[in-house]
N, C-alpha and C positions, 0 to 999 in steps of 0.2 A: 848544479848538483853539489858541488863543494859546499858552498853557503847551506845549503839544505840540511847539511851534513856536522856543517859544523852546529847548527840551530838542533839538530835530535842530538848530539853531542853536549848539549851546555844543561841536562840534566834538570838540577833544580827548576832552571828557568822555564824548560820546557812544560814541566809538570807543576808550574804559576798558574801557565799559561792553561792547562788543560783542566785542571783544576778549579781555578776560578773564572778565567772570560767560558770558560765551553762551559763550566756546571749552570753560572747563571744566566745566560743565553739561553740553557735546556731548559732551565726553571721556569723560567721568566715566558719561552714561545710558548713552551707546553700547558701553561699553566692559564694565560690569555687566550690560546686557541680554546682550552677548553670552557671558559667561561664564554665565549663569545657563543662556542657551539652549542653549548644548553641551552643560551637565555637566547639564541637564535630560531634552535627547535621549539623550545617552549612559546614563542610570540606566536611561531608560524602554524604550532598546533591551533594553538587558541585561537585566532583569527580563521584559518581554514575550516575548523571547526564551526565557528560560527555561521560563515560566509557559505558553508554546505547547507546550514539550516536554516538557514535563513533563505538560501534559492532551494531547495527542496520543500518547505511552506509556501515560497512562493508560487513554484511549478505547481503544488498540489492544489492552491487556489486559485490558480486558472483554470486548471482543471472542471474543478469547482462549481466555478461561474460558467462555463464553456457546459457543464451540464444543467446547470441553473437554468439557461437561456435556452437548451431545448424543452426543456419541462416546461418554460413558460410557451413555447412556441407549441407544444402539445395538448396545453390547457385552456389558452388560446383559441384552437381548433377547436377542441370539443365545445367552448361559448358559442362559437359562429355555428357550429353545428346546429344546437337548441334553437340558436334564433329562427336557423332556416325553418326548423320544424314548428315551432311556435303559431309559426304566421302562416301556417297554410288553416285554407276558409272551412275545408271539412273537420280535423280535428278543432277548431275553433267550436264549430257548431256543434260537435257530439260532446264537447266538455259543457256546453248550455243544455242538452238535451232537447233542442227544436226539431223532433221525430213525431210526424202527426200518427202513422203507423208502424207497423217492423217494419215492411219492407221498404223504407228509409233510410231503417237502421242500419239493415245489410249491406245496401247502396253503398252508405259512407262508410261500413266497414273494408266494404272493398276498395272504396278509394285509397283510404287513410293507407293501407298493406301495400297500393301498388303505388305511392308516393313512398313510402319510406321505405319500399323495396329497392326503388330505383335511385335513391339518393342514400342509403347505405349500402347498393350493391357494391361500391371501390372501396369502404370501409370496413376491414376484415374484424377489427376489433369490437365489432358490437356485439355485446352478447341480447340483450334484454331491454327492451322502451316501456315506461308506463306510464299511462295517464290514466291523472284519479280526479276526476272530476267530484264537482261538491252538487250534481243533484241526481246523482242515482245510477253514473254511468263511468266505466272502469274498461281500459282497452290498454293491449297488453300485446308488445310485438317480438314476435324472440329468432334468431337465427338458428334456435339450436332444436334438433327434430323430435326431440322426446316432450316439447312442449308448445301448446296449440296457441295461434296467433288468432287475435278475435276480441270479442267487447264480452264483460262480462258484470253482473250485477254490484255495484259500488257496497264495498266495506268502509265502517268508518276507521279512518286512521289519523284521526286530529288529533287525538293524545300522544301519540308516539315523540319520539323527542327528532326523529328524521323528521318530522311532516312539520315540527314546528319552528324547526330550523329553518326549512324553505322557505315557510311560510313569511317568517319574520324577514327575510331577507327582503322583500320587496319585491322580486323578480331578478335579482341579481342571481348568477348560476352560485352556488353552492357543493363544494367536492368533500366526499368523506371520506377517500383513500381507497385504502386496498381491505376487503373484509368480508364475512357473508353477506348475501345478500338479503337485503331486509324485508325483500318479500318471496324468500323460499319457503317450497313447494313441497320440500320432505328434505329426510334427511342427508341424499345427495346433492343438494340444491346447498341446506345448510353447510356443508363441509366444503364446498368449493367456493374459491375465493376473486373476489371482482374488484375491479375501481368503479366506483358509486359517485356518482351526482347529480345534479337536481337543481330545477329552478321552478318557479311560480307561472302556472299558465294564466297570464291576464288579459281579459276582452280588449281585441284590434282597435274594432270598431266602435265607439262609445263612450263607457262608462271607466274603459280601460281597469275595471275589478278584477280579483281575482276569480276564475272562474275552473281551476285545479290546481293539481300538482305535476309536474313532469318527472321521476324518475329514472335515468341512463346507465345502463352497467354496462362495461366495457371489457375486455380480458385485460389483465394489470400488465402483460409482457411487453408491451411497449414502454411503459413508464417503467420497469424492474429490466427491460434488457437495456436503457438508459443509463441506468443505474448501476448495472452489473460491469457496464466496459470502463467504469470508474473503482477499480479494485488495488489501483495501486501496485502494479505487476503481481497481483497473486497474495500481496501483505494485507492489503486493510480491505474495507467495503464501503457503502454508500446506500442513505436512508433518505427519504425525506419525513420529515417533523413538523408536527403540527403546533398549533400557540402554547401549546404546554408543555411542548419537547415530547410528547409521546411521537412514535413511528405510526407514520401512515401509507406509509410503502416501502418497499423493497426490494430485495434479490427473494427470491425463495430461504425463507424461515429468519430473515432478517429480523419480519416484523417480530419475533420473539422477542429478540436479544434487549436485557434489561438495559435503559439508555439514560443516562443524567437528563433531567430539563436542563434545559439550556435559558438564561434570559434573553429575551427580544429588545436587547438594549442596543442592538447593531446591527446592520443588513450584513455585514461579512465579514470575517476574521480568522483567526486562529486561536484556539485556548485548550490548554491542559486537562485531562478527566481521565476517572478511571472509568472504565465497561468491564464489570465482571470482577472487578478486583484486579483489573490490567491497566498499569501506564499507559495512557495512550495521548494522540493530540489529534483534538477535530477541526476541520477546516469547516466553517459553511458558508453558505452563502443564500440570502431569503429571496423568495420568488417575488416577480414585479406585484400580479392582483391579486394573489391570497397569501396568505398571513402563516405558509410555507415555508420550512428552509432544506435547501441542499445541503447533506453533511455528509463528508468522505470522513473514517475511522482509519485512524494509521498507527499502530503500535510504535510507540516511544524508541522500543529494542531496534526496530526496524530505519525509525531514523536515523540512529546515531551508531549505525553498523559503518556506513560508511568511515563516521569521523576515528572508530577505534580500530578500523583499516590501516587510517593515516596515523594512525598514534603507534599504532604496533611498528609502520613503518620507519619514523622516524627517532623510533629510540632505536632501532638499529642501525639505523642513517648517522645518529648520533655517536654511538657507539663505535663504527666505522670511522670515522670522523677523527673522534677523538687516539685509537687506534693508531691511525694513521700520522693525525700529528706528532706525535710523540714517536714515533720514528725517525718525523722528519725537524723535527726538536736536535730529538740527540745526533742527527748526521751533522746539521748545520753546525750543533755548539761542537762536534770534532772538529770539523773539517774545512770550515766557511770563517776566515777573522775580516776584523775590521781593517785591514791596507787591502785586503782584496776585495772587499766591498766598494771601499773609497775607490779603488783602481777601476774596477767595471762600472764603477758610476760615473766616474770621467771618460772612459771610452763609451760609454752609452750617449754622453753629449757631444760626443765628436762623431759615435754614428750618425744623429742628428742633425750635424752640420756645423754644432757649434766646433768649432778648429782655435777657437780665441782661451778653450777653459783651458788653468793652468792647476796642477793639484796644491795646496799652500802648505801641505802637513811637512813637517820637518823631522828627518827618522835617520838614525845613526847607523842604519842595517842595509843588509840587503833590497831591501823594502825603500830604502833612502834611495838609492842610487836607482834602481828602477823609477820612482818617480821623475827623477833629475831628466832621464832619459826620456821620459813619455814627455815630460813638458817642453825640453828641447824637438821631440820629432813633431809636438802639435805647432808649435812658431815655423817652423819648417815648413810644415803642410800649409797654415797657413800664407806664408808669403809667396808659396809656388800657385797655388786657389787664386788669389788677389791679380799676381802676371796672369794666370788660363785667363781672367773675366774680362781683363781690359782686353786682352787679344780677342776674345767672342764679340767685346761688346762693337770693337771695331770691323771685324767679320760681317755682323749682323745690320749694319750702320751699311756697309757698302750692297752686301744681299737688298735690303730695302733700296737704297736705290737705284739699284737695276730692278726690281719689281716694277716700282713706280715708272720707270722710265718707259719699261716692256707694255705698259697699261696705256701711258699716253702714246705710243707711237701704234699700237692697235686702233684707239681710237680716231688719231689723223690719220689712219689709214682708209678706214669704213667713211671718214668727211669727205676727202679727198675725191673717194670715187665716187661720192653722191654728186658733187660740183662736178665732176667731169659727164656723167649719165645726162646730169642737167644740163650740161651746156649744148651736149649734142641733139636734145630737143631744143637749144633756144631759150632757154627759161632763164633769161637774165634775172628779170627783176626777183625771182626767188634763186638764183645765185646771189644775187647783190645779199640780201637780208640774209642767207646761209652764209655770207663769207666776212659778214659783218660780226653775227652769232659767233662765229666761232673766232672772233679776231678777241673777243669781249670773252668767251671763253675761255683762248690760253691766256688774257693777260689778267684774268680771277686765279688762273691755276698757277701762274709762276708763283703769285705769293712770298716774293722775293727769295726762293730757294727751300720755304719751309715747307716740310712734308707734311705740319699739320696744323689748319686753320680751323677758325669759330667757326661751328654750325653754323652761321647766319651766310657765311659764305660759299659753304658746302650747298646751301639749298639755289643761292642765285648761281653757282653752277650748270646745278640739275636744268634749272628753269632755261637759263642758254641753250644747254646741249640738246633737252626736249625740243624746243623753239627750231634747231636743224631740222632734226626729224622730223617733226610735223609742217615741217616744207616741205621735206625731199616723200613725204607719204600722202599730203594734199590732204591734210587734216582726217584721215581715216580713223583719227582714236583723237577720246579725249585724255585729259591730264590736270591731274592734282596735286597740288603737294600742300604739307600742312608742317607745321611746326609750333611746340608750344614753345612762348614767351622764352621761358626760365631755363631752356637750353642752348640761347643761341650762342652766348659768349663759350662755350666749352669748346675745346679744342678734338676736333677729329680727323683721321688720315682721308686727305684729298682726294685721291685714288680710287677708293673701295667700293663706291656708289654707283659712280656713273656706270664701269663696267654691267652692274644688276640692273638698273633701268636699259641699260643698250642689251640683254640678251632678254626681257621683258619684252624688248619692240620687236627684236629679229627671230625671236622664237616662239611668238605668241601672238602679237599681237597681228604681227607682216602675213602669218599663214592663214586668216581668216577672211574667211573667202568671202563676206559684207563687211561695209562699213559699220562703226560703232563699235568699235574697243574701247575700252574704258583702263587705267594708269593711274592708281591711285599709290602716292608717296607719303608719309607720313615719319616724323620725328618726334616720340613722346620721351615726355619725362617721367621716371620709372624709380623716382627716390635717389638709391644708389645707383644707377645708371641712367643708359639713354636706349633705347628700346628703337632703331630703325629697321620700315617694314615696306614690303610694296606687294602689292595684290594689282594682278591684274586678271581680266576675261579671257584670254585668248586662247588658246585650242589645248594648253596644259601638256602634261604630257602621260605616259602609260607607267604603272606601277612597277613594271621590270623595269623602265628607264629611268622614273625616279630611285628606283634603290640603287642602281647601277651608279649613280652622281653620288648619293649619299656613301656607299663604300668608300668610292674612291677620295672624298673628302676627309676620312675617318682614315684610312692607310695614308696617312701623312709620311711612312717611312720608305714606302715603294714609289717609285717615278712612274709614270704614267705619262709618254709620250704623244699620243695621240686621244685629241676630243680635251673638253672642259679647259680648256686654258683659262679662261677670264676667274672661273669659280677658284680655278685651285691656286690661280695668283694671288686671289682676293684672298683664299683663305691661310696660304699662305704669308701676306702680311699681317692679318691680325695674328696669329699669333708668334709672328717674330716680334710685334710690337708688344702685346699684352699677354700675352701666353698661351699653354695650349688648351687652356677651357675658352677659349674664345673660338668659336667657330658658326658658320653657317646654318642656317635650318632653314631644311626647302620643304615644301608640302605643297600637292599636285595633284590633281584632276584630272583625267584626261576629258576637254571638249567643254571644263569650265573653266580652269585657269590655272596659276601656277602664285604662290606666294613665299616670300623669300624672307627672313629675322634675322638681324644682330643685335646681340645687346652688348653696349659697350661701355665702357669705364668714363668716369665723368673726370674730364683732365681740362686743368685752368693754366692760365700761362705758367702760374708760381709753383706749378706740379712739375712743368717742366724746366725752371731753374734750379 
């Protein structure tokens, strides 16, 4: 506080200091925060901006096409439809007129009504069928009650530009949208509107001529309620358009609205236009067999309401921003200098761990001798860190081998009583080769005193101590082990294995109540590590039990006195050895098996000199 004291004391100097380091500090943040903040708001408009219209064109062109593909699936049925009716033998014959008298005529009138009775009774949309034959005879089928179903005396209708249309077409169906119908009746006929088409009736059998026209009107609300659930939530609507860009269907009074041609230079896109003297943008998209396209109308205002959402937002975001900085301008340039920066930035590296940084600045002030102090107390720290590590490392050094110790003497102990079980049935000659196995066993495992030998010796271990086992079990299980190449010379803790293949035999493989267990061992190379795994069949164990093992592998800080020794000793050495991302992974079945992973760090002799 003195020092504090004296420094608001020294006047001039003080108001150097507040003057110049704190004005251009303020300048200088305020003036960078603010530029970053504009030309940051400004990228992020423009790109969102786009990025909205660009996926709102695209959504609406799926759309689009998602309605495209029912129109074609609708236009579709109406072809299959004509076909079916084409090919029936009676209207065939009444378009030839082969009637030697009326009551022929009648006959096949009746047929003709009770064939298209029955194969448009599930099709609610038919208004009107006609066929106009070309030698005198015209039959006419209608669902609707104010008009009579029946044959009646052929008008010529070849000049009409409908009849020459079909005509030309070959027999291909022919569609002329939504519109009066071209052979109404009177004036309520004319005023009411259909979807019309049409194709060429040509002889079956034969000559394959034409021998009329077929006529179809349909109610348009299936193609206009298609159309209608394509509105754009409420903003825009949907037409379809014909090769000249007129409308030929719609919503109710669509077909009005004045509509640009469009060119047929694309089956699908997006592009600019007005309707009406209104911005707008059309998406379409053209049907597969006629020369149709799907178009949703979306006002321009409508798309880009969202983007001046985000623009409104972000100049107050901006605004805010800037606000703000400059608050935090002028606190810093008061109240934040440079020794206290440099000071928190050297204790931010000794939070860290680094204890080695020294500060190098040289200050005649208070500021000096604080430093002096911080670099003496980090030498400090650091030499007291250096004695803690050597006393852990030697801690650590004797905890391992009491582990390892505790490891082997579990396992001559499970040897021991198999030699003895055996001896009291008699079973020398498989005592001989168990007592051989395992003479060959501890003298792989002394390994002159080292805790960690090549893979290559780790696996003739396994193969030893398996080799007991599958004595003292009378071959009840088989056994694999595999190892690639390019692992063997790496150095791995001796210990940690065998324990997993011995709780594999005695807990899985021992409880199954037939022959044929199967022990598969495997050592892969995994890049930066070594990837050891062992799968076996044996009875597995149950989902509470397997988590009940995985917790207690995970609570590394609580003792657990009873149950899992072998697992928490093992996992206990890896990570006094390698640390505590090193740990076990069990996964289990009950009734299929049980599989067991380590992955572990690839160490060469010169790793560990």
């Amino acid at each position: 506080m003195e020092g504090m004291n004296e420094i608001r004391r020294a006047g001039p100097k003080s108001g150097t200091i507040r003057t110049g380091i704190g004005l251009k500090v303020f300048v200088f943040y305020a003036f960078s925060i603010m530029i970053v903040i504009l030309i940051t708001g400004y990228l992020f408009y423009e790109r969102s901006n786009r990025v909205i219209q660009e996926q709102l064109g695209e959504i609406a062109l799926q759309s689009v096409q998602q309605t495209k593909h029912r129109i074609d699936s609708v236009l579709k049925e109406y072809e299959d439809r004509t076909l079916l009716i084409l090919g029936n033998t009676d209207i065939q014959n009444a378009m030839k007129g082969r009637y030697r008298e009326p009551f022929e005529r009648i006959q096949s009138d009746n047929r003709i009504r009770a064939f298209l009775t029955n194969m448009i009774y599930s099709k609610k949309d038919t208004l009107n069928v006609y066929f106009l034959g070309q030698n005198g005879y015209e039959y006419r089928y209608t669902t609707e009650r104010t008009k009579r179903t029946g044959s009646y005396e052929s008008v010529d209708r070849s000049g009409e530009s409908w009849y020459k249309q079909i005509s030309e077409a070959n027999g291909a169906p022919v569609y002329f949208g939504v519109g009066p119908s071209f052979l109404a009746g009177g004036t309520d006929e004319q005023a009411k509107r259909v979807f019309t088409f049409g194709r060429a009736i040509k002889e079956v059998e034969g000559s394959f001529q034409r021998i009329g026209v077929m006529l179809y009107e349909v109610s348009p609300d299936e193609i206009g309620g298609i159309l209608s659930q394509m509105d754009f939530n409420g903003k825009g609507y949907a037409v379809l358009t014909g090769e000249q860009g007129q409308i030929v269907a719609g919503t109710a009074g669509d077909e009005s609205i004045p509509f640009p041609a469009a060119k047929q230079d694309s089956t699908s896109g997006i592009r600019n236009i007005k309707v009406d003297g209104r911005a707008s943008v059309e998406i379409f998209s053209q049907l597969e067999d006629v020369p149709w396209r799907v178009v949703g109308v979306l006002p321009l205002s409508e798309l880009f309401k969202q983007s001046k959402t985000i623009g409104t937002y972000m100049i107050y975001l901006a605004l805010f921003f800037i606000a703000v900085s400059l608050l935090i301008a002028y606190l810093v340039a008061r109240y934040v200098h440079g020794p206290i920066v440099l000071l928190l930035r050297h204790m931010r590296k000794a939070q860290e761990g680094d204890f080695a940084n020294q500060i190098t600045a040289v200050r005649n002030d208070e500021f000096g001798l604080i430093f002096t102090g911080y670099n003496d107390m980090m030498a400090k720290i650091k030499n007291l860190i250096e004695e803690l590590y050597l006393q852990q490392l030697i801690k650590k050094e004797m905890q391992f081998k009491v582990l390892g110790s505790q490891i082997n003497m579990h396992f001559l102990y499970n040897s021991l009583n198999s030699i003895y079980w055996m001896s009291k049935t008699g079973k020398s000659a498989e005592i001989s080769a168990m007592v051989r196995s395992l003479s060959d066993y501890f003298q792989l495992s002394l390994s002159e005193g080292e805790d960690e030998v090549p893979a290559r010796e780790i696996k003739r271990l396994l193969e030893q101590y398996v080799t007991i086992q599958q004595i003292r079990y009378q071959d009840r299980f088989s056994f694999s082990i595999q190892m690639d190449e390019t692992i063997g010379d790496f150095k791995l803790l001796k210990y940690i294995f065998q324990p997993i293949v011995e709780n594999a035999i005695y807990h899985g493989l021992e409880k199954l109540s037939q022959p044929g267990g199967r022990l598969d061992v495997r050592f892969e190379d995994a890049g930066d590590s070594i990837v050891f795994t062992t799968i076996d069949n044996g009875v597995g164990m149950t989902k509470e039990k397997l988590a009940e093992i995985n917790a207690i592998l995970l609570d590394h800080h609580t003792m657990h006195p009873a149950g899992h020794f072998a697992l928490r000793n093992i996992q206990a050495q890896l990570q006094l050895k390698y640390g505590p991302e090193y740990r076990l992974q069990l996964s289990s079945e009950e009734g299929k098996g049980t599989q067991v992973v380590i992955n572990l760090p690839k160490i060469t002799q010169s790793d560990n000199i």
